[in-house]
Structure formats: structure tokens, C-alpha cells
N, C-alpha and C positions, 0 to 999 in steps of 0.2 A: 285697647280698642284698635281692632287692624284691619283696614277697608277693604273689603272681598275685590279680589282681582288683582291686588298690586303689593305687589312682595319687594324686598332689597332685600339680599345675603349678603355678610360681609364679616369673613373670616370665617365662616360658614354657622353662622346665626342670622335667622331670619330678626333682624330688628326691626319690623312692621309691627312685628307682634306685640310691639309699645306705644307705638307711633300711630296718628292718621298723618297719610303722606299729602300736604300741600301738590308740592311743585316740586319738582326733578332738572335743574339746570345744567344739562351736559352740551358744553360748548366745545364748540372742534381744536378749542389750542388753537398756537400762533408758532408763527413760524419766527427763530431766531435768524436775523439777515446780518452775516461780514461783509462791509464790501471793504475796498481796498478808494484809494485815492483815485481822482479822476486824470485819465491818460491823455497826456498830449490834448489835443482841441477834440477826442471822441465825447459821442452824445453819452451820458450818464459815468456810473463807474464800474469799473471789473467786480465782480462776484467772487468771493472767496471762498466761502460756503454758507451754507443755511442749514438750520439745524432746528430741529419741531420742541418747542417750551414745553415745562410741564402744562400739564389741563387738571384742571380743577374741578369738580363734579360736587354742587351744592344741591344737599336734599332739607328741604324745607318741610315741616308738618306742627301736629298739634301732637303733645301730650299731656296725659293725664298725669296728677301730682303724683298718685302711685304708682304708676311707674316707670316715674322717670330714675329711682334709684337704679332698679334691673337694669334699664334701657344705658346708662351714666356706665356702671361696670361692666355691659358687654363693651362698651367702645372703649373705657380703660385696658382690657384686658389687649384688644388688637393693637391700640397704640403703644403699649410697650413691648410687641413682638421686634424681632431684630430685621424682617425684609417688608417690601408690602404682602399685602391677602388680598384675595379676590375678592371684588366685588359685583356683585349680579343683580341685573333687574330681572324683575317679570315677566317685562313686555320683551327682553332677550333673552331667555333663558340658556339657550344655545353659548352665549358669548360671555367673560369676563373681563373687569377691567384688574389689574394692578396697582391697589390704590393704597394709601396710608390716611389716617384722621392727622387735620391741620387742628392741633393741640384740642383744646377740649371745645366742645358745640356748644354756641350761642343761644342761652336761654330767655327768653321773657316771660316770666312768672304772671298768672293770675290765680283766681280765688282758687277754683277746680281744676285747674288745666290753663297749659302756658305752651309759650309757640317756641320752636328748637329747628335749629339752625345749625346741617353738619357739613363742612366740606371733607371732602374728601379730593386727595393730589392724585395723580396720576404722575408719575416720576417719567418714564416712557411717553411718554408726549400725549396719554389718551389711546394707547393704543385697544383693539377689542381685540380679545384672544377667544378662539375658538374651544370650547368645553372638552368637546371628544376631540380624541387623536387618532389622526387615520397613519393606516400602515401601508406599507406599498413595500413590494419581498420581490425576489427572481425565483421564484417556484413558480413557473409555471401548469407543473403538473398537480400541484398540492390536492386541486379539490375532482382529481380524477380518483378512483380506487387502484391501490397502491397493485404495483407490480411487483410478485415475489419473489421472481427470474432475474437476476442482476446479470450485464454484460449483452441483454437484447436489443438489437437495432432494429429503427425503423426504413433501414436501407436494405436490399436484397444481397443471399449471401445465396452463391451457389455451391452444391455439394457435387459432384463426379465420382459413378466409381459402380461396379458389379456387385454381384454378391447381393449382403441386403442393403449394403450402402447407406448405414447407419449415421445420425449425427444427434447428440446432444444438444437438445437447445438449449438447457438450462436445470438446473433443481434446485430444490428447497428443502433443509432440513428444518428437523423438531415440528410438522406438522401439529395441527390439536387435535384430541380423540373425537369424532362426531364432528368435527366440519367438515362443508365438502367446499370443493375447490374447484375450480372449471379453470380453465387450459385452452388458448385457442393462440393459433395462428393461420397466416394469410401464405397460401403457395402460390407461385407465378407459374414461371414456368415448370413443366414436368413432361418425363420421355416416355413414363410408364405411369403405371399406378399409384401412389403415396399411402404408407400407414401411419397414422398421426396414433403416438402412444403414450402410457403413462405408466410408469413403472416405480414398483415398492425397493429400496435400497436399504443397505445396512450404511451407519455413518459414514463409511469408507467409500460408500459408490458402487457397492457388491450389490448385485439384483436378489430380491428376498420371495419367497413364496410366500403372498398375504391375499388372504379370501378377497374376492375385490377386482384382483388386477392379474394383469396388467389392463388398464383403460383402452380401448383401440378404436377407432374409424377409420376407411380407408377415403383419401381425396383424392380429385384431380387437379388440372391444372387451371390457374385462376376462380379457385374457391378457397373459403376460409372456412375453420371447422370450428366448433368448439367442443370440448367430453369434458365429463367432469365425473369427479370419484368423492367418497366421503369416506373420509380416515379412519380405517378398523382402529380397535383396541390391541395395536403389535404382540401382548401377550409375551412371548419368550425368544419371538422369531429375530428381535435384533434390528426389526425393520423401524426407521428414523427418518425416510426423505423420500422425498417425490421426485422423482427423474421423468422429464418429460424428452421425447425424441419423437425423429421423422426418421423412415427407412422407406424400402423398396418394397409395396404387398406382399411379393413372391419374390425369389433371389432371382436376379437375373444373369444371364452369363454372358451378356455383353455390356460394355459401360455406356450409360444413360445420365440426363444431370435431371436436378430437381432446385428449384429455388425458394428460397422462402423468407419471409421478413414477420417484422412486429409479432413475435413470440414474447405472450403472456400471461402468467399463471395468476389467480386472484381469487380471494374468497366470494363462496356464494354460487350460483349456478349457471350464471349470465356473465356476456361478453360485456367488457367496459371498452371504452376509447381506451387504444394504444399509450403505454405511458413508461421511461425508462423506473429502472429502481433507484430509489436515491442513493443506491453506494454508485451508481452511474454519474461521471461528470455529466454528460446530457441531460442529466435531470436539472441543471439549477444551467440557468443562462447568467451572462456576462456583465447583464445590465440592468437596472432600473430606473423605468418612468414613471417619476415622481410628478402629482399633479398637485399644486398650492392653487383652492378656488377662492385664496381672500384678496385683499387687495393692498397684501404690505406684505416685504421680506421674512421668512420666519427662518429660525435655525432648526434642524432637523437632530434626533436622537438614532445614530446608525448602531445597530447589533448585526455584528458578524458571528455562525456558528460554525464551526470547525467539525468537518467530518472525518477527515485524514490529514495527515502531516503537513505542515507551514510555515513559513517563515517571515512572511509579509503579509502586510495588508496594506494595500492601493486605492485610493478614490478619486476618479478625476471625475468635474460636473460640467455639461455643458455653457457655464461661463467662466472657466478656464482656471477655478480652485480646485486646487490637489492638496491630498491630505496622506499620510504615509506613517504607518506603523508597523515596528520590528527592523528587519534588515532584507534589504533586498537583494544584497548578495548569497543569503544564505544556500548551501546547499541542501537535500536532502540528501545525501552519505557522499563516497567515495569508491572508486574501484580500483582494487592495488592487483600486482602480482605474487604470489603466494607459492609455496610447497608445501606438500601435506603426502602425509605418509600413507604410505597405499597399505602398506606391509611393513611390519618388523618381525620378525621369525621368532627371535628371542621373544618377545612378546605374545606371541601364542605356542607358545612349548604344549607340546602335550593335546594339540585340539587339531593337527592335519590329518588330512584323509590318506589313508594310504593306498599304494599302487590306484592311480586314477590317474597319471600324468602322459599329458598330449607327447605326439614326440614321431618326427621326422624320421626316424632309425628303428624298424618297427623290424628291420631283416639284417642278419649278418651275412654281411654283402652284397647286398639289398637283394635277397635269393628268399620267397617268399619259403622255401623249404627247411630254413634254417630264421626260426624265429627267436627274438628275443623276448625275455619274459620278464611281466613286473610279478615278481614273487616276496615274498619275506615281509620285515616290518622294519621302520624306521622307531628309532628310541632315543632321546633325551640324554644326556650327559653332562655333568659340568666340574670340572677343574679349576685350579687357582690358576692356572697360566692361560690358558683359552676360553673360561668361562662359561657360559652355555653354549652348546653344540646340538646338533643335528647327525646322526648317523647312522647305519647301516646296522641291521642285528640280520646278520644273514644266517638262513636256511642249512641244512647239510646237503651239499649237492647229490644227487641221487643222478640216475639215468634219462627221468624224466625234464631235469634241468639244465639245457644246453644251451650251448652260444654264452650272449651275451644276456646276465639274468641279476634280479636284486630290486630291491625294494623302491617304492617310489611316494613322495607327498606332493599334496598338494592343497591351496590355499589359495579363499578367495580374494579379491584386491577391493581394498577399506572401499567406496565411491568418495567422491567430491562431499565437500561441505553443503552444495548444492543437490546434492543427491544425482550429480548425471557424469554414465560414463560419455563426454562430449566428446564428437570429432575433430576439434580442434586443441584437443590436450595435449602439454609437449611433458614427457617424462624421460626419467633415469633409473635405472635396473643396476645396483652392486650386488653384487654375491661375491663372500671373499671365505674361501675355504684353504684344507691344506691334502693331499694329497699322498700316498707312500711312496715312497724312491722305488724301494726294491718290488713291488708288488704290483699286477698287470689291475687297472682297474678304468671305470669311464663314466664322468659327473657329466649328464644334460643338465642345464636350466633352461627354463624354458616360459617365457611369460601367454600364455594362450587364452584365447576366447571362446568357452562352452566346447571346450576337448579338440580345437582344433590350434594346432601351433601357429603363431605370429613371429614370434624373435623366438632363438634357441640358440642357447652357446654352450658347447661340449669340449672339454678337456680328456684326454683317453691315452693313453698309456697299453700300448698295444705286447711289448714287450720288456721282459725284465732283462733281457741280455743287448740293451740299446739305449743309448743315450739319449734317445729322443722322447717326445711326447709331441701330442696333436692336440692343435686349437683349429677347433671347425664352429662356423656361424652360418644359420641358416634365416634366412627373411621368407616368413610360409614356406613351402616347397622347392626353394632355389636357394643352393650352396654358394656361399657368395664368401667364404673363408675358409681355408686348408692350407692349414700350415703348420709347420715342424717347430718345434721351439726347445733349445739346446734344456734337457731333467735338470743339467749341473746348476745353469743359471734359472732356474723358476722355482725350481722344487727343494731344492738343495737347502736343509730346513728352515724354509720360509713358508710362507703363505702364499698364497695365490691370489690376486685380486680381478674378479672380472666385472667392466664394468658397459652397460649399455644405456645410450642415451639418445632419445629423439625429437627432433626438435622441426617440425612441417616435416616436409618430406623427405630432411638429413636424417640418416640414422650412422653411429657411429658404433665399434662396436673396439673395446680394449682388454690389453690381458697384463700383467705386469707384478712381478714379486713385491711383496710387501715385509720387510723387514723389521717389528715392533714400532717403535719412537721414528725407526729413522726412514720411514716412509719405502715408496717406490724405488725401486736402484733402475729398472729401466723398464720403460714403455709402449709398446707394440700399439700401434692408433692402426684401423682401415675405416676409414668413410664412403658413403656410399648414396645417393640420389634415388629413394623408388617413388612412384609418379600417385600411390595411392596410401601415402603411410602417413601423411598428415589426416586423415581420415580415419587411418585403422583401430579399430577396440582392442583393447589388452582386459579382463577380467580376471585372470587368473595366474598363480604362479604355483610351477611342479618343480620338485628335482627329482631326477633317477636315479639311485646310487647303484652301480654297475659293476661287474664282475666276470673275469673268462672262466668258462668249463673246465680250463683246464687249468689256469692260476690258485683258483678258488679266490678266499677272501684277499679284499686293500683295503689299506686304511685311508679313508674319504671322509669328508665331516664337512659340513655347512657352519662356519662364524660370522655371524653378525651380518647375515642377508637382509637387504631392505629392497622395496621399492616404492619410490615417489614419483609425485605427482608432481609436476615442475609447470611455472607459469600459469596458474590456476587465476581464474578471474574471480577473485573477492570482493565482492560488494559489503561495507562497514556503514550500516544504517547509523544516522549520527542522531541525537536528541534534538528536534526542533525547537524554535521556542513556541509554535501553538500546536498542538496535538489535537487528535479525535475527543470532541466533548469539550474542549476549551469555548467559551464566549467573551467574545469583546463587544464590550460598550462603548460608544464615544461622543460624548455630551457635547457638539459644537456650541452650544450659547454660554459654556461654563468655559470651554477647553477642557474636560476633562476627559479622560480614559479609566475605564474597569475590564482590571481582566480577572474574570470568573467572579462579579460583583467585589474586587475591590479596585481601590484608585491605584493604578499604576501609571505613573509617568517615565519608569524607562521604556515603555513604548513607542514615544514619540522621537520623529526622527527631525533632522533641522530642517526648515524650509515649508512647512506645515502653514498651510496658507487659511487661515481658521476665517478670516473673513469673506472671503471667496466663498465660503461656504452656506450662505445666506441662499434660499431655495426663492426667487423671486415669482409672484405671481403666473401662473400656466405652469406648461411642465417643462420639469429636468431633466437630462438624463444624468445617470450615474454610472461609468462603469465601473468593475468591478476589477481588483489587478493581484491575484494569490503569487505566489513565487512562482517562475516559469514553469517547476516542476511540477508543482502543487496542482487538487485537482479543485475546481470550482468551488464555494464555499457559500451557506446557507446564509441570506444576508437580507435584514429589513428595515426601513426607513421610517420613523413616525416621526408625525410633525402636526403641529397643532397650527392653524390656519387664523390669519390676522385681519385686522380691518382697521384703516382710519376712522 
């Protein structure tokens, strides 16, 4: 028998549904009082603390003999659970208490129906706990329509420049076939006309011809545009992404600026409010106000979500609890100094270009009537004493092959780990060959960028009836070494070592016999100061193997040529402990922590101030503290709202 209108749950059985309910006695508990001894002749005594007793919640009613069995084992069953269960009224349906049965309910039996008597404790002192759990996040932008464009500001960014004076705002790959997509941004200032555009790309960024496009309007200044396109079927064209850009209507040929902000691309056909992309730290703010409208402390459940790398997690609330998980020292990587091999010769036997090599010495005597020529082929060689080589297969000289003549390679230089030949690169150039005594002949090397020479270092053996040989260095177009160097002491069957290194604007340039095991016997150094050589690009490396008209063949060979890449800025990304997709949980009324839903406690760090953490009636703030490096991180507060 269960009286229309008045329900009790409790462990989530409606037990009315046995019961008619009398009386409901929910008394507000008492407060437990310490006081300490009374001080000196003060009126009363110090206060130590007070603390709120349990409350007791007795429900009185009638039941029927039938069933009081059913009604007997649902409150068997909750009393031998191991915490309290909820218990709800009616007349609250919104609120629960936390309650346990005081051992079994007080019966008084009659013929048809007897009167039952349940208390129920309140451990927590009576407190009312709110049903639903409200959330409170730092997405500000969550319930705008997402931005596809990641890296867009809603700050003005000016572009300068003639021509069409093109700028990328932004794109989006893997469009879907048959959406369409609208495109808009806000120009400021502009000197000229603007074409607001939208363009079909292959994965790479390459512009594709696709029926459709490119989208265009042209603006001026202080208007916003919006175009929108709907995504052909690419078919075989390769086309995968939408590039959106702003340029100049018509080229112009003097420089004009144009400005422009809050670029943003979004499904559908209409302009939404301005809004960053969530891989933008600007999307997620620093902080959370957390509003508690009950009238008692409650603990909050915080999930933090990891978009990119981290290493911390920081909580500080405005009543002065901090909470701290992970390490806060942690870095995201390191940056070393490194060498990396631009070149190993040995290492591409067989794959140089021949005759293509840049080169300062283009005339014998520098008389453009007497030219030298890159003629013949270079070929491969390898022996048990020198091992792989580089050499000269030259030509029969004919009439047509004068001066200075012979084959030439060339090869391009590996790039960076990073992919960029940078201007602040410091490198080193060995080349270590061996040359013929008796035989007139002349090695350039030569490190060049796109067929124009940078460094060049030449060996040349002018004639067979002299003791000498020449070491010439040129930096671009200026001889900046000539010099004699005794055949006996370099050539005299050794090798030849030539070595060039530059380090900012030092460039040094060395020549020096190499005798097996036992190294250098002696070392010719010139250094030198030029004011634009920490800046200069090196791309390439040639050699010329060279020969007089009238000597014919020498024997010249390239061992074991390299060039490196010295002082290279390495960046060594380290494993964080939270990554992209990691969630953390952390249960302040338990103290617990879950990462990726389970309990992890090496999360916690010392000093964790869990009671502090009590969210007291009004609002909180919370900031929010990722590693310095780190960028913003997804983060929400629920909390279930309390009542005396």
C-alpha cells in the first residue's frame, strides 16, 4: 500500500512501495563542542573545535503483514553493504542523504497491519548532497562551431609587399566529399584591392585543378567576406585540402600593405563568431570559475585532458590549496651540438654527375681565349692499399682539347636533420687525395651553391721539370692563397690532406702530407676574417681532375673525401610523462588519482594540500599550471553541491 505523492529511495528501492508513510523526522544534528579549560579570570572558555554529530532520520509508517517480508529484505540487503547509500525523499528529489539502517526497524505487530519504525544515521552529520553534478571546463570556445584553420588570430597581422603579395592563412586537409565549407575573414587596413581565395591542394600544399575552384571575392578595407565551396569528388586529381589565402586583386608593382585578422574556415555556409582551433593554446584559458550554490563545502572531481606533451599538472584555488602532479621540473627534450655528414664520396661511388663543377679558373691565364675544359669521365677504382677512389679516365687529347682539360664530379650536400641549409651553419671540408710526382696535373675542390663557387681549394703542378707545386684558395672570387709548397715534402709518396673549416665568419683553409698510421708530418694553417661567411650557403661539392695539353695524363684520385656539418642544432624530443590523449582524474574526497582510468599514485608529488581543496560556497577560481613548456590543457571540474 504506497501513498500517492510520497516516495523514499534508499539504495535505490523505492521502499513506500510497502509502506504508508506516517511521519518523516529529519532533525538538523548537533553540533559536537571541545572546549578547553577556562583562562585566567576571561568570561567563559577557549574553543577547540566543534564538529557536526551524526543525524539520524526516523521514518515512521504502517505496514501491511504482506509485506513486511519484501519491505524486511530490501533493508537487509542495504545494511549489509560495506559504505552508506543514498537516501531520497520526494518532497527532495533533487538532493540525497548518505545514510546506513540503525540495525533492524522497530516493529509493532497487529492483526492486518503493524506500525514500523526505521532510523536511518547519517555518518556526515545530515549532510544533503546534490543529485546532478554540474561541470565547469576552461573551453571557452566549446559551444561555438569549431575552427578548421589552426594557428588563426584574433589579433591583426600585417602582410607588405608587390607582386600579388600572397599570404596563407591557413588550410585543412582530408575535406568530406559534398560538404561545403564557408571561409571568412575580417580585413582592416588595405592600400589596394584584396582577393579573399580558396584553393584545391594536393596533400603536400601543391595547388590542384578541381571543377569548383579556386573560390574568390575581391574586399576592401574594413569589410569581412565570407565564400564558401562544397567539396568535389577529387577523383584521380590528388586533390586532399583546402588552402585558403588573401593576395593583391591585380599585381601591383609598387609595395602596398593589407591587414587582416580572425580567419576562419567552418562547416556549413554561414559565418560563426570568431573562435581559435583547439590544437591553438588560445583555445583553452588558464582558469576555472567554479560556482558551489549549496551551503556547505564540497570536494570536486578534476579531469585534466592532454592535447600535446606534459609533464605537470598544477592546481592552485583561490583559498590558497595547491595540488601538483607529475614533475615540474620536467623538460620537453634538449638541444645538443652535433656533426652530420653532409658527404661521404666513398659512400656514393658511382651516382656523381659528371663535368658540372662551379670553378673560379674557367681561363688559362685567365685569357678568355684559352679555355679550360670539363671534358671525359670520372670512374671508380678500388685497391687493397687505398681502397675506394675517385679518378680520372681521361679522353685522347685531340686538337680540339687545349689548355687546361679533364673530367669533373659533382654531388649534392646531405641537408640538416632539420631539413635547412641554415645561415648560421659552422662546417668542415676534408678532401685527402694523392697526386703524381713526375706528371704535370691540377685538383680544384670546390664546395659551391647552385654552380656558383663559395670555397675552392686547388693543388696544380704546373711542371714536371720543378720542384714545386701550388696550393691556391679562393673565398667566391677573391684569391686569398698562392703558394709554392716544396713536391719533395707533400707529394713524395704520400698523400695529400686538404682540409677546410668554417666556423662564423673564420674560415681556415690547410694543406698537409699524410703518411698512413703516422699522421701529418707537417701543417701549412692560413686563416682568414670575411664579414659575410657566417651567413653563406654551401649546397654542393665538385672536383675537377685536370690535365696540361701538353703533359697529357696524372695520376690524381680523390680518398676518402667528406663533408660535414659541424655544430648543428639538435633538438632530442624526450618521452613525457603525459602525452596527447592522456586523461587524468583526481578524486579530491578520496585522494585518489587515475591516469587513463586507473589509480595511479606515483603521480602525486609531496606537499599536496588535499584539504585546501574543499570548494566552499560562491565561487572558486582555479588556475590551471601545465609545464612552462607545455601548451594549455583540456580541463573540467564536477562537483556535486551540498546543504545542511
Amino acid at each position: 500500500m504506497k501513498q500517492a505523492g510520497v516516495t523514499i529511495t534508499y539504495a535505490g528501492v523505492d521502499i513506500t512501495q510497502w509502506m504508508y508513510v506516517q511521519m518523516v523526522n529529519r532533525d538538523i544534528g548537533t553540533n559536537h563542542v571541545n572546549t578547553m579549560q577556562k583562562v585566567g579570570i576571561s568570561d567563559g572558555q577557549m574553543l577547540q573545535y566543534m564538529s557536526r554529530d551524526v543525524k539520524t532520520i526516523v521514518v515512521t509508517g504502517i505496514v501491511m503483514n504482506d509485506d513486511l517480508v519484501p519491505l524486511r529484505r530490501s533493508l537487509a540487503a542495504a545494511i549489509d553493504a560495506d559504505e552508506p547509500q543514498q537516501l531520497i525523499f520526494g518532497d527532495e528529489p533533487d538532493k540525497y542523504y548518505l545514510a546506513i539502517v540503525d540495525s533492524q526497524p522497530t516493529l509493532t505487530e497487529g492483526f492486518r497491519s503493524g506500525t514500523i519504525s526505521i532510523s536511518f544515521i547519517c555518518p556526515d552529520g545530515g549532510i544533503a548532497h546534490s543529485v546532478a553534478t554540474k561541470t565547469f571546463d576552461n573551453m571557452p570556445y566549446k559551444d561555438i562551431p569549431l575552427n578548421l584553420m589552426a594557428g588563426t588570430s584574433a589579433d591583426p597581422v600585417s602582410v607588405t609587399g608587390s607582386g600579388w603579395n600572397i599570404k596563407e592563412l591557413g588550410s585543412y586537409s582530408n575535406p568530406v566529399v559534398g560538404q561545403k565549407y564557408a571561409a571568412t575573414v575580417l580585413l582592416g587596413q588595405a592600400d589596394f584591392a584584396v582577393s579573399f581565395q580558396m584553393w584545391a591542394n594536393d596533400i603536400n600544399g601543391n595547388r590542384i585543378s578541381l571543377a569548383g575552384f579556386p573560390v574568390t571575392t575581391q574586399m576592401g578595407a574594413n569589410q569581412r567576406s565570407t565564400i564558401v565551396c562544397t567539396w568535389p569528388d577529387p577523383g584521380t586529381t590528388g586533390a586532399a585540402q583546402i588552402e585558403v589565402t588573401l593576395a593583391w586583386a591585380f599585381q601591383k608593382t609598387t609595395p602596398g600593405t593589407y591587414q587582416y585578422l580572425k580567419a576562419k574556415l567552418e562547416e556549413g555556409t554561414a559565418y560563426s563568431t570568431w573562435s581559435p582551433n583547439p590544437a591553438d593554446a588560445a583555445y583553452y584559458s588558464d582558469t576555472i570559475t567554479v560556482h558551489n550554490g549549496g551551503t556547505y563545502p564540497v570536494e570536486p572531481v578534476i579531469t585534466a585532458d592532454m592535447h600535446a606533451d606534459n609533464g605537470f599538472l598544477g592546481f592552485a584555488n583561490s583559498q590558497g590549496g595547491v595540488l601538483q602532479f607529475g614533475n615540474p621540473e620536467e623538460v620537453d627534450g634538449y638541444t645538443s651540438e652535433e656533426s652530420e655528414v653532409a658527404l661521404n664520396l666513398a659512400a656514393v661511388q658511382g651516382s656523381h654527375m659528371d663535368n658540372q663543377a662551379a670553378s673560379n679558373n674557367l681561363y688559362w691565364g685567365n685569357n678568355p681565349a684559352t679555355p679550360n675544359e670539363q671534358i671525359g669521365n670520372a670512374i671508380w677504382t678500388q685497391d687493397s692499399y687505398d681502397g675506394w677512389k675517385v679518378e680520372p679516365n681521361w679522353p685522347s687529347i685531340t686538337g680540339t682539347h687545349l689548355y687546361w682539360n679533364g673530367p669533373s664530379i659533382k654531388h649534392n650536400l646531405a641537408q640538416t636533420h632539420n631539413g635547412n641549409f641554415t645561415s648560421n651553419l659552422t662546417w668542415d671540408v676534408m678532401t685527402r687525395f694523392q697526386t703524381g710526382v713526375s706528371q704535370v696535373g691540377s685538383l680544384e675542390t670546390t664546395l659551391e651553391s647552385d654552380g656558383k663557387p663559395i670555397f675552392q681549394m686547388i693543388l696544380k703542378d704546373n711542371s714536371a721539370l720543378s720542384d714545386q707545386i701550388w696550393w691556391m684558395c679562393y673565398y667566391k672570387n677573391q684569391l686569398v692563397v698562392n703558394e709554392q709548397l716544396d713536391r719533395n715534402i707533400f707529394t713524395n709518396d704520400k698523400f695529400i690532406q686538404l682540409e677546410l673549416q668554417k666556423f662564423g665568419n673564420s674560415v681556415v683553409f690547410r694543406v698537409s702530407p699524410w703518411v698512413g698510421n703516422q699522421g701529418r708530418e707537417t701543417t701549412i694553417t692560413r686563416q682568414f676574417t670575411f664579414a659575410d661567411a657566417a651567413s653563406v650557403e654551401t649546397k654542393q661539392f665538385s672536383a675537377w681532375f685536370m690535365r696540361d695539353k701538353t703533359w697529357g695524363e696524372s695520376t690524381i684520385y680523390l680518398i676518402a673525401s667528406t663533408v660535414k656539418w659541424q655544430n648543428v642544432s639538435w633538438y632530442t624530443d624526450i618521452k613525457n610523462r603525459f602525452s596527447n590523449g592522456d586523461v587524468i582524474t583526481i578524486d579530491v574526497a578520496n585522494t585518489k588519482t587515475y591516469f587513463n582510468g586507473n589509480e595511479d599514485r606515483t603521480l602525486h608529488t609531496l606537499g599536496n594540500q588535499w584539504d585546501k581543496f574543499l570548494l566552499p560556497p560562491g565561487d572558486t577560481i582555479i588556475q590551471l599550471m601545465p609545464s612552462s613548456w607545455a601548451q594549455p590543457f583540456a580541463c573540467e571540474v564536477d562537483l556535486k553541491e551540498a546543504w545542511l
